[in-house]
N, C-alpha and C positions, 0 to 999 in steps of 0.2 A: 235750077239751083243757081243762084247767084255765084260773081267770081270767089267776094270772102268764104263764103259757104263753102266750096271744093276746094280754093287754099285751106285752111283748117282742115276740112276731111282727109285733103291730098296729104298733109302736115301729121295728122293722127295715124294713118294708115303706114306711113310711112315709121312714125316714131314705135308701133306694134311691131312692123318686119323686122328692124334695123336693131331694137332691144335697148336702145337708146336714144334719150332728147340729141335733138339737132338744132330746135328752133327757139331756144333762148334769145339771140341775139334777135330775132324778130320784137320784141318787148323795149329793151331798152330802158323802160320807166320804171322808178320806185312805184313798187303798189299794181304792177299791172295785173292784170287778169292772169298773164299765164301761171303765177302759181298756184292756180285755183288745177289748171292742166297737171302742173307738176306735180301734185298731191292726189291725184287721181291717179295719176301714171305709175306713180310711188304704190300706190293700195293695188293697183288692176298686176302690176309686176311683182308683188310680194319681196317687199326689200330685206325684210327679216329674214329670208333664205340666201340673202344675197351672203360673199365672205365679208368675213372682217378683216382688218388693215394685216399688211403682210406681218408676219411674229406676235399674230393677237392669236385669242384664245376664244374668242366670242363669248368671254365673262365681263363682268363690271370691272373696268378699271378706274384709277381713282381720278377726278379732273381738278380742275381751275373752271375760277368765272370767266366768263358767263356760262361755262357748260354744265355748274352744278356738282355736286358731290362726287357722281359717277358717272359713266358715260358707254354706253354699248356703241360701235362703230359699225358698218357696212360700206361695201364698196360695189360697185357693181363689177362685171367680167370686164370692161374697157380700163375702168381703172387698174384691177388685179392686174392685169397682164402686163400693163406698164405703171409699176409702182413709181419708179424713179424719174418718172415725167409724166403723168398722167394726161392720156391724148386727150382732143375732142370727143365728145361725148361721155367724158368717166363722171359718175356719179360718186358722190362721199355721202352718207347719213350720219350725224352722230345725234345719235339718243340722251340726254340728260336727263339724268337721274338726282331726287334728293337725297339727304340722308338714311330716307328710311327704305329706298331703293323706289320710290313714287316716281311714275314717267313725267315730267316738269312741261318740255317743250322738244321735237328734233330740228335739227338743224340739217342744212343740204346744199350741197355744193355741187352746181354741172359746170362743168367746161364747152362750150361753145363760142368756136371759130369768130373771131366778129366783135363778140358781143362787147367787152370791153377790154382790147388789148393791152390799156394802159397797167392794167389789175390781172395780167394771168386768164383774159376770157372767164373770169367764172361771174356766174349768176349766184345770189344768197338768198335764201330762202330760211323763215326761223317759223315753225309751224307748232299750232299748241296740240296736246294730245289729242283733239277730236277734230281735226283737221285745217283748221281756221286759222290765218296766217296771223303771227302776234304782231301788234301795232303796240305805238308812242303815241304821246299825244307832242306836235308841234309846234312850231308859231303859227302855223296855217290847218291846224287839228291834226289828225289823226295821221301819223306816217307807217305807211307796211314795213314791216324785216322781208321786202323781197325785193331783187332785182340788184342795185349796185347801192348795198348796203354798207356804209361809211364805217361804221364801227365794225364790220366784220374784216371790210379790206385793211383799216389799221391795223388790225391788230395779225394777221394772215401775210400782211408784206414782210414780218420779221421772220416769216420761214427760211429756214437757213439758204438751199437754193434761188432763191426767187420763183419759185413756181407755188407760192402761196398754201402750200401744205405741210402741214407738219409730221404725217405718220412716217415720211422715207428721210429726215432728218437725220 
């Protein structure tokens, strides 16, 4: 087994024990691979069981753009347990929904150490219903919605704390 090969495995085995990502910051790059990991990891962990934001109801509530008419949320336990700061490791989903309640795109937010401390460490991820990460087209083609996604962090730095979230507002 080569090195990259047992990092990665070492990386997966480790993010199964631990019940959450650790290795965003390994990425770094608009577009990279790892949210090909992170939507696998999303499906193999069942996030739709996961809670929703603290004083939700795990019904539709109503949103704003870019999230669409309505919006189902998820958090995972790292998040739930610390709402008011959400540690390394907290996973956010928000589900976007149209008007007629149609799954549009989720969205996904992890925290990992590292990865971009300028932005609250979080990674962005904008994934279409059948798991395919949604792109732009660029000056230079096609841009991912994953990794240190520019329109996500604008608009996430005006969370009231500075810890780029809006649900403990």
């Amino acid at each position: 087994m080569t090195d990259g090969k047992l990092r990665c495995t070492v990386t997966l085995v480790a993010i199964a024990a631990a019940g959450f990502l650790v290795c965003a910051r390994a990425s770094g790059e608009e577009g990279s691979p790892y949210h090909q990991q992170l939507w696998q990891w999303l499906q193999h962990n069942s996030y739709k069981h996961w809670s929703d934001v603290p004083a939700g109801d795990g019904n539709f509530r109503p949103a704003d753009s870019p999230h669409g008419k309505f919006v189902k949320t998820y958090v995972n336990r790292t998040a739930a347990s610390q709402p008011e700061e959400p540690a390394d490791g907290s996973v956010l989903v928000v589900e976007n929904y149209s008007q007629d309640h149609r799954l549009i795109s989720i969205n996904v937010m992890q925290r990992a150490a590292g990865f971009d401390p300028r932005h609250g460490d979080w990674y962005y991820a904008t994934f279409l219903p059948d798991g395919r990460v949604a792109k732009a087209l660029g000056k230079t083609g096609e841009i991912a919605f994953a990794g240190k996604v520019t329109s996500c962090i604008d608009c996430h730095r005006n969370a009231w704390d500075d810890d780029f979230v809006f649900f403990n507002d």
